[in-house]
Structure formats: structure tokens, C-alpha cells
C-alpha positions in Angstrom: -35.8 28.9 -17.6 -37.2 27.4 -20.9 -36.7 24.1 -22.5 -33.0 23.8 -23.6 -32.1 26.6 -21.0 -28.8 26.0 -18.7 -27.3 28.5 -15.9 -23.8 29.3 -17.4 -22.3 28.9 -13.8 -22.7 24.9 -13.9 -20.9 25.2 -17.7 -17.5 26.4 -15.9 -14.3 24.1 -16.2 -14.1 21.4 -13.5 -10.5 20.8 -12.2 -10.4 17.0 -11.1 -7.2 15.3 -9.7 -6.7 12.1 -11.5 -3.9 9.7 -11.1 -2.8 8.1 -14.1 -1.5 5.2 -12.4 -4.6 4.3 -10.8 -6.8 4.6 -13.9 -7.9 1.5 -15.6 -5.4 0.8 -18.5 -7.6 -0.5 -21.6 -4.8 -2.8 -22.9 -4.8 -4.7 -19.6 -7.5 -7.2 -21.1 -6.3 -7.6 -24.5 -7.0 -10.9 -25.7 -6.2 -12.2 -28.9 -6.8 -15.6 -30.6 -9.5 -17.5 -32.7 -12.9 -18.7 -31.9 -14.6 -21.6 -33.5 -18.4 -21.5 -33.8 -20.1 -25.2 -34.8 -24.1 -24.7 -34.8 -24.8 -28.0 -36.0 -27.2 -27.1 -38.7 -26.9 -26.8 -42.3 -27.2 -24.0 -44.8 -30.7 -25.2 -46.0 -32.0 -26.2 -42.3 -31.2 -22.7 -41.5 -32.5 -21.2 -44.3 -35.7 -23.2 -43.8 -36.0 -21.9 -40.0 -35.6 -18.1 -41.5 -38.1 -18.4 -44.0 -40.4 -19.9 -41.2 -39.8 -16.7 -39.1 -40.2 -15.2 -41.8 -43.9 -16.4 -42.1 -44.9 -16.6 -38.6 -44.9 -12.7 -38.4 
């Protein structure tokens, strides 16, 4: 077989048993509410620490 080749016999349908009611249910970890971010610094201290990332690379 070439690059990119594939045996048809592992492309056939696989019948699996699943149970539904064992599965993980996605909305079991829902979550909703806020979240508050301080990082202490102001707009120009931050800007000053890009521009000096900026011109350390």
C-alpha cells in the first residue's frame, strides 16, 4: 500500500452498544455566574510592560 492507502475492510460500520444512561451528560457541569478579574496595574503600567516585550525581542 502507498501513502494515503487504507484496506476497505477496516472502513466497515462498527456496531457499538452504548447506554445512554451511563454516558456523561454535558449539562451536568453547567455553571453560570460572574467572575471578577483585579490585576492591580494600570492601563499605562501595562502598556509600558508590552512595549518592553515588545523591545526585548
Amino acid at each position: 500500500m502507498g501513502f494515503g492507502s487504507y484496506d476497505e475492510s477496516e472502513q466497515q460500520e462498527v456496531d457499538a452498544d452504548f447506554d445512554d444512561e451511563e454516558a456523561v451528560q454535558s449539562s451536568e457541569n453547567n455553571h453560570d455566574g460572574t467572575i471578577e478579574f483585579e490585576n492591580g496595574a494600570s492601563s499605562d503600567e501595562l502598556l509600558d510592560r508590552l512595549e518592553d516585550i515588545k523591545d526585548e525581542e
